[in-house]
C-alpha positions as CSV (number, residue, x, y, z in Angstrom):
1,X,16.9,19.4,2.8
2,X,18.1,16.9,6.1
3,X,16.1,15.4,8.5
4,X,17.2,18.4,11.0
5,X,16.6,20.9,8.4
6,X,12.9,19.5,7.8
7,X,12.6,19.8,11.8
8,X,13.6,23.6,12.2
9,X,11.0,24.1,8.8
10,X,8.1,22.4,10.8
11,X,8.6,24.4,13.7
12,X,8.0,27.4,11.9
13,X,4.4,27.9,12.5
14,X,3.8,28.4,9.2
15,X,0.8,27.1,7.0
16,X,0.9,24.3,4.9
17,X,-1.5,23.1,2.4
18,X,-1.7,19.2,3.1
19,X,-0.4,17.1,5.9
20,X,-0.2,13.8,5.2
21,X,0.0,11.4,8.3
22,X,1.1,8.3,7.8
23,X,4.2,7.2,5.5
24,X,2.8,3.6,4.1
25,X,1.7,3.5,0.5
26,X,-1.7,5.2,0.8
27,X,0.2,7.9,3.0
28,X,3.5,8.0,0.2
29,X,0.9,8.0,-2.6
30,X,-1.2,10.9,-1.7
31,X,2.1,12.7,-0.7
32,X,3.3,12.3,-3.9
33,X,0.3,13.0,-6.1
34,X,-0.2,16.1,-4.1
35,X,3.5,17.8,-4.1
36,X,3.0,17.4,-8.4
37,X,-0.3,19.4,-8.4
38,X,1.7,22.2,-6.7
39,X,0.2,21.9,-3.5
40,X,2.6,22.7,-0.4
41,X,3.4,18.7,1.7
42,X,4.0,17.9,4.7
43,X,4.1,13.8,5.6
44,X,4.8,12.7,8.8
45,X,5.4,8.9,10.1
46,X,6.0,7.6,13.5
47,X,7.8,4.9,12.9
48,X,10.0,4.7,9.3
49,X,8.4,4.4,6.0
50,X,7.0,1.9,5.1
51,X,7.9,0.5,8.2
52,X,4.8,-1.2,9.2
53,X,2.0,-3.1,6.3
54,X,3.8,-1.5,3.5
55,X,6.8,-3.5,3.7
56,X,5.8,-6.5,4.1
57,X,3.5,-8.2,1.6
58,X,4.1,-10.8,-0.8
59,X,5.8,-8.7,-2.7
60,X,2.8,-9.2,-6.1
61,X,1.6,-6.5,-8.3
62,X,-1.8,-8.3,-8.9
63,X,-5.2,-7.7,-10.3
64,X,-6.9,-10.1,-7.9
65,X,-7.8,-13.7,-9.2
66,X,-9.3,-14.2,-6.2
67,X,-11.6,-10.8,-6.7
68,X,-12.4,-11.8,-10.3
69,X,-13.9,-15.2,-8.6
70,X,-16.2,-12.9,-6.2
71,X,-17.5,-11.4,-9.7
72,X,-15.6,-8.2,-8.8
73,X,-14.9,-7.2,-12.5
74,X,-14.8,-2.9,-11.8
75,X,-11.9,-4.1,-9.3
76,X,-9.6,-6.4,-11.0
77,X,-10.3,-4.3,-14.4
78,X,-8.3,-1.2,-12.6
79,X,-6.0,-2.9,-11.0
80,X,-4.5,-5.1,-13.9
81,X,-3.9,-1.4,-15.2
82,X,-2.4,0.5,-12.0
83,X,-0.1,-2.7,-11.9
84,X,1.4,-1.8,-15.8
85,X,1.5,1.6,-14.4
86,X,4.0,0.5,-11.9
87,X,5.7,-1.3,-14.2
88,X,6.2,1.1,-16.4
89,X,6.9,3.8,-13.0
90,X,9.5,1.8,-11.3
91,X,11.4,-0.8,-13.8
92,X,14.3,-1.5,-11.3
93,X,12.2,-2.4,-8.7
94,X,9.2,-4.0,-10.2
95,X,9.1,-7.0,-13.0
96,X,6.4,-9.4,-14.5
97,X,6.1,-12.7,-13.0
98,X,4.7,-15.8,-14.3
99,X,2.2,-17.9,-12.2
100,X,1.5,-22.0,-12.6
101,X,-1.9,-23.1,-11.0
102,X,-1.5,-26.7,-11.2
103,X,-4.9,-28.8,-11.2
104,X,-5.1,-32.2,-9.4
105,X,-8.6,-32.9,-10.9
106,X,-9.5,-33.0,-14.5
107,X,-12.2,-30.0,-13.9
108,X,-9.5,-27.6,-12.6
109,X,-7.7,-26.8,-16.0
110,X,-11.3,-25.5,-17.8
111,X,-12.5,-24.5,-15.0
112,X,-9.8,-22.2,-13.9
113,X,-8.3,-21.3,-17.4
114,X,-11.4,-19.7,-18.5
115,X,-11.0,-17.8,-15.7
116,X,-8.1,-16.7,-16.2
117,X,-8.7,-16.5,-20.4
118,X,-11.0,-13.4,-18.7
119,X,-8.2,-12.3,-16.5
120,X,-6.6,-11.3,-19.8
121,X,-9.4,-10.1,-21.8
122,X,-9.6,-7.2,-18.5
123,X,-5.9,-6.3,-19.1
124,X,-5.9,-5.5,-22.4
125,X,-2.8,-3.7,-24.0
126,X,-1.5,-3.2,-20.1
127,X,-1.6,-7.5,-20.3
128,X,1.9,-9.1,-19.2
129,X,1.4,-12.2,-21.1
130,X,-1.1,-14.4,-22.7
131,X,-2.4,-17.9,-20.1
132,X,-1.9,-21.3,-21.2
133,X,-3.1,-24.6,-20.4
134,X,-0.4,-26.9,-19.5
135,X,0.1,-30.1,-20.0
136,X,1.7,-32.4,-17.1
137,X,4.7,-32.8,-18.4
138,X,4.7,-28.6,-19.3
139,X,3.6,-28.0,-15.7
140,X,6.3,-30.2,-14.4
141,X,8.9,-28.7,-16.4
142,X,8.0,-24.9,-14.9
143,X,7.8,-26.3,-11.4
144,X,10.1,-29.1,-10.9
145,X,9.4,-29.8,-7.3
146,X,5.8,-29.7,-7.6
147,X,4.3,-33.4,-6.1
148,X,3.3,-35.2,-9.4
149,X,1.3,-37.6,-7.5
150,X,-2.2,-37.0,-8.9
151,X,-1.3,-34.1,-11.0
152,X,-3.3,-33.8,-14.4
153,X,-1.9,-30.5,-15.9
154,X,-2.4,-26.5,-15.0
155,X,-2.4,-23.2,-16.2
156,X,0.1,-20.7,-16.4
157,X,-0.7,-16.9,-16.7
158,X,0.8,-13.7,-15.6
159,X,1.4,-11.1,-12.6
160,X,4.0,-9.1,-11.7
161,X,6.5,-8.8,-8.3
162,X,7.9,-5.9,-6.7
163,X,10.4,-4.8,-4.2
164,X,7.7,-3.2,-1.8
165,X,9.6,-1.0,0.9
166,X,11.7,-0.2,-1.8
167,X,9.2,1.2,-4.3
168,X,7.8,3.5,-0.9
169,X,11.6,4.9,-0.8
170,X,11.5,6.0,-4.4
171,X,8.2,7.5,-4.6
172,X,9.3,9.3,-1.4
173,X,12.1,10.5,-2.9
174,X,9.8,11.7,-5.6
175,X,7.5,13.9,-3.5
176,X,10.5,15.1,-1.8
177,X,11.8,16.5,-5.7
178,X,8.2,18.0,-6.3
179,X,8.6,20.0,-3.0
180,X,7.0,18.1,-0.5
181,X,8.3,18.0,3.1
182,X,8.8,14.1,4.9
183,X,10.0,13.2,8.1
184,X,10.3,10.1,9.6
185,X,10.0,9.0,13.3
186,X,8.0,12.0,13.8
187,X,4.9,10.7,15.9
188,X,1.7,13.2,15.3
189,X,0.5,14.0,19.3
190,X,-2.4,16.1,18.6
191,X,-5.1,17.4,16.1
192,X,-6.5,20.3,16.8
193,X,-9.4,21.6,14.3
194,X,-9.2,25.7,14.5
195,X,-12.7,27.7,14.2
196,X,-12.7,30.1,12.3
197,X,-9.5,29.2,9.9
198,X,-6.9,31.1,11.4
199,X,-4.9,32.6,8.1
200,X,-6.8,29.9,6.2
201,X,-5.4,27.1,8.5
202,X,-8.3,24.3,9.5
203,X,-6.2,22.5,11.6
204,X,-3.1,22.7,14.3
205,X,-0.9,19.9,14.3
206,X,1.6,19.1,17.5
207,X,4.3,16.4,16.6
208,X,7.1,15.3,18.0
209,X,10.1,13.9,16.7
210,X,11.2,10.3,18.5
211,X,14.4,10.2,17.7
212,X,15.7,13.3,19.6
213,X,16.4,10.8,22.5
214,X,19.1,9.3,20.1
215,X,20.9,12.7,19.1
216,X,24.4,13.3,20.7
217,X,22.9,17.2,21.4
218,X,19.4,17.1,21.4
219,X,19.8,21.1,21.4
220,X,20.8,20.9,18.2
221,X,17.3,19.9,16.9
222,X,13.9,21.0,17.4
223,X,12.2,17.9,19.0
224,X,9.1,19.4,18.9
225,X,6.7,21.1,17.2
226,X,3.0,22.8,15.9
227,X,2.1,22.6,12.6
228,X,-1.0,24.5,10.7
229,X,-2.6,22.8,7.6
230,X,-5.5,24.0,5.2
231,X,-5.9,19.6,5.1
232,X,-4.9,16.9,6.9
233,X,-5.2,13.4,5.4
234,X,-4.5,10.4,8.0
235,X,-3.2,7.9,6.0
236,X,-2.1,5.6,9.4
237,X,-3.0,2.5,7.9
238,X,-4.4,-0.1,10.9
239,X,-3.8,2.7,12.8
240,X,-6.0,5.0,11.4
241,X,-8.3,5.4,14.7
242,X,-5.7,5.9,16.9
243,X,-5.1,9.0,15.0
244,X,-9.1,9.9,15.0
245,X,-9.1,9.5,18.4
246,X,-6.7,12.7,19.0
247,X,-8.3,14.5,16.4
248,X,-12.1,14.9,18.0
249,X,-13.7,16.0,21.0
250,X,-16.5,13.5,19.9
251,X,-15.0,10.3,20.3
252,X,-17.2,7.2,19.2
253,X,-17.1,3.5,20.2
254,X,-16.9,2.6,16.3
255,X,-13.6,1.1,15.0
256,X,-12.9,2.3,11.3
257,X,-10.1,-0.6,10.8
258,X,-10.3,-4.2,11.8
259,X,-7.0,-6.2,11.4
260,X,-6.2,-8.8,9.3
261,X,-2.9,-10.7,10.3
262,X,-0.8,-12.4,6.9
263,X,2.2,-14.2,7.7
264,X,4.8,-15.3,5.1
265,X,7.7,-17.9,5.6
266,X,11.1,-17.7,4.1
267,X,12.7,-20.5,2.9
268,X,15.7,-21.3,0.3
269,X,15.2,-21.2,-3.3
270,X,15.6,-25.0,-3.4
271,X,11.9,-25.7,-2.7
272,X,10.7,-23.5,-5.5
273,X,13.7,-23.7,-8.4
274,X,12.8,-21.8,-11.6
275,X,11.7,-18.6,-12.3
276,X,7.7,-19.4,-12.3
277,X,5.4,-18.4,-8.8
278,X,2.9,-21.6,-7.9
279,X,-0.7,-20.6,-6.5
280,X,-3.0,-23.4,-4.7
281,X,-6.3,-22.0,-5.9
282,X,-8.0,-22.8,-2.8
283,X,-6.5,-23.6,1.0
284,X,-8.3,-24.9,3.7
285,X,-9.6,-21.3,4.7
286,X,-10.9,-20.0,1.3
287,X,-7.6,-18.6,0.5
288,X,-4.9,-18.9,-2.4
289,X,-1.9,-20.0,-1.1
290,X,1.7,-18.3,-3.2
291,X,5.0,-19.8,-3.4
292,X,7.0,-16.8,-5.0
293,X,10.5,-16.5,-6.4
294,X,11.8,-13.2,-4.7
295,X,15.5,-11.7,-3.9
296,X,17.2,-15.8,-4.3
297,X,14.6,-16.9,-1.6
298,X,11.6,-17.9,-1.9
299,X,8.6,-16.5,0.0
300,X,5.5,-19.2,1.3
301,X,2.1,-17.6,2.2
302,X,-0.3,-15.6,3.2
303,X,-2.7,-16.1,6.3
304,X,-5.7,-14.7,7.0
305,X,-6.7,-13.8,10.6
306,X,-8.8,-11.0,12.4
307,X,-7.1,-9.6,15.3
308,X,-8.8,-6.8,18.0
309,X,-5.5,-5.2,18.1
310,X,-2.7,-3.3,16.2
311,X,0.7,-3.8,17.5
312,X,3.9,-2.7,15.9
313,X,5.7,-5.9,15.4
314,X,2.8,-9.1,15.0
315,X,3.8,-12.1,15.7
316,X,2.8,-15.1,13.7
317,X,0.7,-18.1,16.1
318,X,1.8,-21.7,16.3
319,X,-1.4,-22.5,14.0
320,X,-0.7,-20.2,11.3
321,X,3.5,-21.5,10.8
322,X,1.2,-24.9,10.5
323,X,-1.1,-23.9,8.0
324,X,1.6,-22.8,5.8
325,X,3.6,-25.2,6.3
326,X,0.9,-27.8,6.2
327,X,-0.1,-26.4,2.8
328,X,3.0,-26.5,1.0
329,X,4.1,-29.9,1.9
330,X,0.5,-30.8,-0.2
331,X,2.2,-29.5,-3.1
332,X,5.7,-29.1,-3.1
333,X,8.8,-32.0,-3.0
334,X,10.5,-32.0,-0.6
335,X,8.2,-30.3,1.8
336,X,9.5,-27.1,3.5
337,X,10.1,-28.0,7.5
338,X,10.2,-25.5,10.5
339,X,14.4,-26.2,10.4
340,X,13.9,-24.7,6.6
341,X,12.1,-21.5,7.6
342,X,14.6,-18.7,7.3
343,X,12.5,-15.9,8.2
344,X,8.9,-14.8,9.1
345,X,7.1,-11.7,8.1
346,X,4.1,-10.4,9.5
347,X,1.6,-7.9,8.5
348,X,-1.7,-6.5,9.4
349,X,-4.0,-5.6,6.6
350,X,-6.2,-2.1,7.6
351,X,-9.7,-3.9,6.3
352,X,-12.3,-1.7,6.4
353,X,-15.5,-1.9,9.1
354,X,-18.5,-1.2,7.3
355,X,-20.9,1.6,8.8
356,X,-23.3,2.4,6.5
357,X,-24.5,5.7,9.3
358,X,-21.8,8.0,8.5
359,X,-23.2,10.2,4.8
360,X,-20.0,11.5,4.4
361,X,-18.4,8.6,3.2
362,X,-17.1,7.7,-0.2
363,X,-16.4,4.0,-0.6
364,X,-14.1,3.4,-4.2
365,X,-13.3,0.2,-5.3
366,X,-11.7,-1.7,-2.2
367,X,-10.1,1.3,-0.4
368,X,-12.7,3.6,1.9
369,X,-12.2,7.5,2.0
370,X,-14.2,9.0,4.9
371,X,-14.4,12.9,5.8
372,X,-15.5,13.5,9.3
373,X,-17.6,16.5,10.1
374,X,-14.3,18.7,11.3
375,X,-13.4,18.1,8.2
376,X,-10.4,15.5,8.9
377,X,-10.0,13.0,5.8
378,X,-9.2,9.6,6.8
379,X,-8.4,6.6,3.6
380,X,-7.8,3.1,4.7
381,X,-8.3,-0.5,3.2
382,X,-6.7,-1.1,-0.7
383,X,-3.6,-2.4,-1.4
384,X,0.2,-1.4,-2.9
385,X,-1.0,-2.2,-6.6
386,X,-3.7,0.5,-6.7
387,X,-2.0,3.1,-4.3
388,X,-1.8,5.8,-7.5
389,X,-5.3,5.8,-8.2
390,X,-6.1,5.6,-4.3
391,X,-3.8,9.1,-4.1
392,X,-5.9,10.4,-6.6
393,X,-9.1,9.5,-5.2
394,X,-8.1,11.1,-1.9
395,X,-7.0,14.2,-3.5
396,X,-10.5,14.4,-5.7
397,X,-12.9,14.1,-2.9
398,X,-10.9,16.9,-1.3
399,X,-11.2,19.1,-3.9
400,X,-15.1,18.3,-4.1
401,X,-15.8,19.2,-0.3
402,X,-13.9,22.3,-1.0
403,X,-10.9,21.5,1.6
404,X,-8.1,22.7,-0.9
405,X,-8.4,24.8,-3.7
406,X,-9.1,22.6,-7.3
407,X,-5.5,21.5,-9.2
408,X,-5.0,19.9,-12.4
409,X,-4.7,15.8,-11.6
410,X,-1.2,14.8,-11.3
411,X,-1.9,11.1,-12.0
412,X,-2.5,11.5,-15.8
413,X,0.6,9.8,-17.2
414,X,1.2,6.4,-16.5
415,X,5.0,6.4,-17.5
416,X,5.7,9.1,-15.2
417,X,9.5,7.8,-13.3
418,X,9.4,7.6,-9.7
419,X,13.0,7.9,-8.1
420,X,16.3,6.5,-9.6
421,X,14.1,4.7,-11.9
422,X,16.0,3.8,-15.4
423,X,14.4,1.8,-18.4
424,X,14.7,-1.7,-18.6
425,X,13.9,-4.9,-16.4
426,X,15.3,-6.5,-13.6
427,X,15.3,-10.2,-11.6
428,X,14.1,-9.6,-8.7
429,X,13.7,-13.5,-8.3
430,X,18.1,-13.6,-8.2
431,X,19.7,-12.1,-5.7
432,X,19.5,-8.8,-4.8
433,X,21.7,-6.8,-6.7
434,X,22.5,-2.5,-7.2
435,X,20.3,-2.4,-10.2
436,X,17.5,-2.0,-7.5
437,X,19.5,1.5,-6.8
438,X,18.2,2.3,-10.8
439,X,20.4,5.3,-12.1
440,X,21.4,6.3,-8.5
441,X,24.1,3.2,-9.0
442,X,26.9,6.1,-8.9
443,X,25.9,7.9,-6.3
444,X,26.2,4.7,-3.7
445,X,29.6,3.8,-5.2
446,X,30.9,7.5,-4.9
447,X,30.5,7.1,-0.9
448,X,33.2,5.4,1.3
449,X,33.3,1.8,1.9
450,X,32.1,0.5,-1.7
451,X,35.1,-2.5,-1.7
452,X,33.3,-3.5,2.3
453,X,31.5,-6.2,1.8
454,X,29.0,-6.8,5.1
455,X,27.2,-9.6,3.9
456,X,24.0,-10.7,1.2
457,X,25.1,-7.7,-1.3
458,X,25.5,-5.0,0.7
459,X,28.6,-3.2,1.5
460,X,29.3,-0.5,3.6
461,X,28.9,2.5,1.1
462,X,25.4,1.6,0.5
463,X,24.9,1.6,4.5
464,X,26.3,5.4,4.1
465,X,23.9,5.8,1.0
466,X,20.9,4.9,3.2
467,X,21.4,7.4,6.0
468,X,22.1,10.2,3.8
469,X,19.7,9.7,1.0
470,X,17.3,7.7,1.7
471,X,16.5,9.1,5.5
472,X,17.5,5.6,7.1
473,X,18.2,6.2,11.2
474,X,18.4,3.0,12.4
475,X,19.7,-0.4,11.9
476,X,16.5,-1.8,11.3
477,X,15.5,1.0,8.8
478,X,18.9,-0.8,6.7
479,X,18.5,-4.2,7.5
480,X,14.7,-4.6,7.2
481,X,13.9,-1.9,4.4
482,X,17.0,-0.3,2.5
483,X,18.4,-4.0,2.0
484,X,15.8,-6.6,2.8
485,X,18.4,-9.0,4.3
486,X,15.3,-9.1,8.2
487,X,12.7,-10.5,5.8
488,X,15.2,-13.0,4.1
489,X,17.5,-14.6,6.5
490,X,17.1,-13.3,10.5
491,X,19.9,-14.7,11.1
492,X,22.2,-13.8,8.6
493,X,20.7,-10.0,9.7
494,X,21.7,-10.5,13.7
495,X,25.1,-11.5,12.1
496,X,25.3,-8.2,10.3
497,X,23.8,-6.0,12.8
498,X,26.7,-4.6,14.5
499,X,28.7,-4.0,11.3
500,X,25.8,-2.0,10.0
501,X,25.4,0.0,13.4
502,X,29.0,0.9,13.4
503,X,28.3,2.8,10.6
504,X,24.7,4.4,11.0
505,X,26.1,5.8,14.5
506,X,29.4,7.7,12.9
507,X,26.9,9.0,9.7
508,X,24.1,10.3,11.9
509,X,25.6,10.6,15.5
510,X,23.1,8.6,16.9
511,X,22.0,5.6,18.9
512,X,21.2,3.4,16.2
513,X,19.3,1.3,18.1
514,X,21.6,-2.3,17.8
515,X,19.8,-3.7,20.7
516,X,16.5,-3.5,19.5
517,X,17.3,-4.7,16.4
518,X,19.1,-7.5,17.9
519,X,15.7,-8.0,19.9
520,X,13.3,-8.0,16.9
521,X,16.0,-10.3,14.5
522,X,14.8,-13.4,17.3
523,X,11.0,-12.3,16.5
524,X,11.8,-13.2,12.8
525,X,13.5,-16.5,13.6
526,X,11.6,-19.8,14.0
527,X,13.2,-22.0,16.2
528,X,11.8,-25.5,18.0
């Protein structure tokens, strides 16, 4: 079913089991896990999938070395398995990665290889590969432009990296094969709880779709629309209260999410050569600092900083491009400048705001499920390496408070494909290549364009690909998600832009949007 297809179905009236709001992992996951119990879907995101926290992390599939140092065993225990699970999901978009933590004092190697000994010990059979001690020369020899000035050896052990916006694309794909119903750039306006369960319906939902503006004949299209839902889940990620906020006629001064701004620099593969990830165990604020292999690049970071607000695009300050910078040139030769900085990516992390008041709460591992007295269920806080079990979670206290009727769990098997998925591994610290397309290679090469090369990989069939299979609309949804060329080089992405848009306005008939793109392309750039 297409995009305007979905639209006429949504304007139906007619009653759905689940709506889903929000298309990030949580939102995708839930969506997903819910279609394969049999229950009738509906997810709707305001923006693109994965088109805000989703797609930009470091890219790791992790069990938290950092949470098995806060004595968080529970945690790391069930995420070192949820990570094999991906693995074993999604093998052309995810792979195992090894990490080198070198030590510049002679305490460091015990001390942190016992540590990670454990790290093991909790993976069990879904362990990627067994931790070393290294010697200098070893640890050298893994990363050659680490600074040997004071260097005594490290340790090397293992985690896996992923193609994040990619992975959302495949398991929508997924829910859209087991029946479910998604829509991007469909903003939900209103929630309206219904007394009385109108034909079993709890809850009226008005959207609107924000890309009717773009449509050659917007008459063509319903732009608008009410929904009715047994359920609704908000799934909005650091946007979760906004979404509260229509949804009662009791509004409250408490904040569910606090932001967390993490910023990640881009730079060439010749700071980090070799095919092994370097963590600092400890930065000047607490933090592990990454320097990760990914798509021929290599990506420097993360931050750590609490923002009062949630916008769309994040910039990164003056202070945190210093930090990382600042950090990196501690360890690495040569240090990475501001001229080296290819791209920056910014996210906001939904962390959670305690509020030990509200009895209806149920707080799992590091995600937080909350079911407000009309009955809406709102999950935020947890990350992409966990999202299957968070899915489930959701979809279990649901069926405890009675909101949909009890289905089998759909979570069960961990080898379960997502989308286009295919056995075998793939680099995903080369290049980007087709084999992130899995067994849906023949598909992109059966549409026009395959011999047009538009720059970084990507040619003009898979531009067509992305607008009619993988519900891209926009430039940005090509540039930034389908092909990650934003996140690697901003400019090598302004240079392509107008190709690209060429080619999403003859598929869909559209604005594509060039000028924004354009806009946001200078947001990713450091210059000065």
């Amino acid at each position: 079913m297409n995009r305007k297809d979905i639209l006429k179905s949504l304007a139906s009236g007619d009653v759905v089991d689940l709506v889903v709001v929000g298309g990030g992992a949580t939102g995708l996951g839930v969506a997903l896990d819910a279609a394969r119990r049999g229950y009738s879907v509906v997810l709707l995101e305001s923006h693109d999938f994965a088109g805000g926290t989703s797609s930009r992390s470091t890219k790791l599939l992790h069990g938290g070395v950092r949470y098995l140092a806060q004595g968080n065993v529970a945690l790391v225990r069930e995420a070192l398995h949820e990570r094999r699970a991906i693995l074993n999901m999604a093998p052309h978009l995810a792979a195992p990665l090894s990490f080198v933590m070198p030590s510049y004092a002679w305490w460091q190697v015990p001390f942190y290889g016992i540590g990670l000994k454990l790290y093991d010990m909790l993976a069990g059979k879904a362990g990627l590969g067994r931790t070393q001690w290294l010697t200098r020369a070893q640890t050298a020899t893994h990363l050659p432009s680490l600074s040997a000035r004071g260097l005594h050896g490290g340790v090397m052990y293992w985690d896996a990296q992923f193609d994040d916006a990619r992975l959302a694309l495949a398991v929508a794909r997924s829910a859209e094969q087991s029946g479910a119903r998604l829509v991007n750039y469909t903003r939900v306006e209103r929630l309206v709880p219904l007394t009385g369960q109108v034909d079993g319906a709890a809850w009226s939902v008005a959207w609107r779709d924000t890309r009717a503006h773009a449509l050659s004949d917007a008459a063509e299209c319903s732009d608008h629309g009410e929904l009715r839902a047994r359920c609704v889940v908000n799934a909005a990620g650091v946007w979760v209260d906004d979404l509260i906020a229509h949804s009662t006629s009791k509004p409250s001064n408490r904040r569910m999410v606090t932001p967390s701004q993490g910023v990640h620099l881009v730079v060439d593969k010749r700071f980090l050569p070799g095919n092994s990830a370097l963590v600092v165990p400890k930065t000047k604020d607490g933090r592990l600092l990454f320097a990760v292999p990914w798509m021929g690049s290599v990506i420097l970071g993360t931050t750590d900083t609490q923002r009062t607000d949630a916008p769309r695009e994040p910039q990164a300050s003056e202070e945190e491009i210093e930090f990382i910078l600042g950090e990196a040139s501690r360890v690495l030769t040569p240090a990475p400048t501001r001229a080296d900085v290819r791209s920056i990516g910014v996210g906001l992390r939904p962390l959670v705001t305690p509020d030990k008041s509200k009895a209806t709460r149920a707080i799992s591992r590091e995600h937080t499920i909350e079911i407000s007295e009309n009955h809406l269920v709102t999950v935020t806080g947890g990350k992409w390496t966990t999202f299957r079990s968070m899915a489930e979670d959701v979809m279990t206290q649901i069926q405890r408070k009675r909101l949909l009727p009890p289905r089998a769990s759909a979570c069960e098997a961990d080898h379960t494909l997502v989308g286009g998925a295919v056995a075998g591994g793939i680099d995903l610290t080369a290049m980007p290549s087709l084999h992130l397309y899995g067994d849906r290679i023949s598909e992109v090469l059966a549409c026009d364009g395959s011999d047009q090369p538009l720059g970084m990989g990507l040619t003009a069939a898979m531009v067509r690909y992305a607008v009619r299979s993988e519900y891209a609309q926009t430039v940005e949804d090509v540039l930034a998600r389908r092909w990650r060329v934003l996140f690697l080089d901003a400019k090598m992405a302004l240079d392509m832009a107008p190709s690209v848009a060429a080619i999403v306005a003859e598929e869909t008939g559209q604005d594509p949007d060039l000028a924004a793109f354009q806009a946001l392309c200078k947001q990713y750039r450091l210059t000065g």
